[in-house]
N, C-alpha and C positions, 0 to 999 in steps of 0.2 A: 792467564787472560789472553797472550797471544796466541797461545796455542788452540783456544776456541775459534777465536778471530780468521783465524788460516782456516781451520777445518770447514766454519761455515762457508768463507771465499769456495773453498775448493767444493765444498754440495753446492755450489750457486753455479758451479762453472758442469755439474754433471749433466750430463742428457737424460730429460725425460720425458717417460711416452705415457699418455691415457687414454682413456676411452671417456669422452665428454657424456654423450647420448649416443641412442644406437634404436633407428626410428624406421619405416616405411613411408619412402618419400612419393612415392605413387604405384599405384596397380591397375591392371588392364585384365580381364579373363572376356573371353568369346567364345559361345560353345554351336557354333553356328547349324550344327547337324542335329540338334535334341530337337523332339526325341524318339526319332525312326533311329538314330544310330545304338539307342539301347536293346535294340529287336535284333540287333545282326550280331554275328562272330566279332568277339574286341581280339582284332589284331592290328595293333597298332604300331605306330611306328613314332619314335620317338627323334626329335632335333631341337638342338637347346645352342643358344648363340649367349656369349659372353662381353661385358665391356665396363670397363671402369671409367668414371672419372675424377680427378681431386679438382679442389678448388681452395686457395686460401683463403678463410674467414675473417684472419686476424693474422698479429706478430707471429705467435703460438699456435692457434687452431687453423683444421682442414677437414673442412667435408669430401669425403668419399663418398660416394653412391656408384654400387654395383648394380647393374643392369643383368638381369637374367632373364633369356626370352626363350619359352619352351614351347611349341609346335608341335603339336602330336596331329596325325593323318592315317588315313586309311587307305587307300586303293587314291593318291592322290589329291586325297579332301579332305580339306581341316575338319579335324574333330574337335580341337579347341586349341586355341591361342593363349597364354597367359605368359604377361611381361610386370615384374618384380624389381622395384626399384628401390634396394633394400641400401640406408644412409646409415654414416654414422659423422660424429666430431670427436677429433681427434688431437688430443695435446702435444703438441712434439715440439721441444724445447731444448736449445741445445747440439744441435746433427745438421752438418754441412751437409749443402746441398747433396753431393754425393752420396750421404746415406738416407736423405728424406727418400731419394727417388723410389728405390725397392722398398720402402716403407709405406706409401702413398699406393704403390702399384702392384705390392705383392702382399703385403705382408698385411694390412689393413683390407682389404678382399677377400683376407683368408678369414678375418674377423668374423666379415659378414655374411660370409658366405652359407654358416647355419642357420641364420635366421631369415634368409631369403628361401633357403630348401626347404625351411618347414612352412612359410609363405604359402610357396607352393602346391605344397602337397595339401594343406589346409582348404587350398582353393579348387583342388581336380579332385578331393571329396563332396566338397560341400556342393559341385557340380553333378554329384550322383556318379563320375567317374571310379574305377579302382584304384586302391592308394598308389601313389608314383614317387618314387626314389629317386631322388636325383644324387647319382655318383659322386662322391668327393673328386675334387679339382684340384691339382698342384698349383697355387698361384704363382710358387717361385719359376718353376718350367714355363708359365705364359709367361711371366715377365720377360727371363731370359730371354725367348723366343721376339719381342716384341722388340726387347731393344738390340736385337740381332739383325731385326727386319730394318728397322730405322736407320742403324750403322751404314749396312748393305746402299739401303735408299741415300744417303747422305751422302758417300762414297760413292756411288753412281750419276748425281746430279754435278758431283763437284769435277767428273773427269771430259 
């Protein structure tokens, strides 16, 4: 009987992580050049900007929503706009601050980040565009980079 008692203690005291829902928190497409742009040469040029943010919902839960903004142009001129603000909630139960952070900022991004690129691509068809791929992302690499940027900034404010 003790020997239950302990074991449940000790699964209460484990970390854990789920996926609550996993939603599109808003979308934006603009194809500002249809449809003389389908008459010309498609050479396009492609830029895509990235950004995360969390928010606590609760003890337990955290909304992530990834922001992905892709920009495609031609000789200078939008050819269409579209921004993907693909959410999710997140269980995390358990993980000192320390380990939410990369969990919140890389690891939770990396989640979403399939379901904002087919977003995407869903939406530069349905615009009469070619299908568009958008490249797998290292979230871990942004992360590191980001709180490498911050450190630096912190470090430089505080001398």
């Amino acid at each position: 009987m003790a020997n239950e008692e302990n074991n449940a203690a000790a699964e209460a005291n484990q970390p854990e992580f789920g996926i609550q829902r996993i939603y599109v928190k808003d979308v934006s497409y603009e194809a500002p050049k249809t449809p003389g742009v389908f008459l010309k040469d498609w050479e396009p040029e492609l830029h895509m900007d990235l950004n995360t943010k969390a928010s606590r919902l609760d003890g337990d839960h955290h909304e992530v929503v990834l922001v992905v903004t892709v920009q495609v142009k031609m000789k200078e001129e939008t050819i269409f706009l579209i921004e993907v603000q693909q959410a999710g909630i997140f269980l995390a139960k358990g993980f000192s601050d320390e380990e939410m952070r990369p969990m919140l900022g890389s690891f939770c991004p990396n989640v979403l980040y399939p379901y904002a690129r087919e977003a995407v691509t869903d939406l530069v068809v349905r615009g009469g565009f070619p299908q568009l791929y958008l490249a797998p992302v290292n979230f871990d690499a942004l992360y590191q980079q980001n709180e490498q940027e911050e450190a630096e900034e912190t470090s430089e404010t505080q001398h």
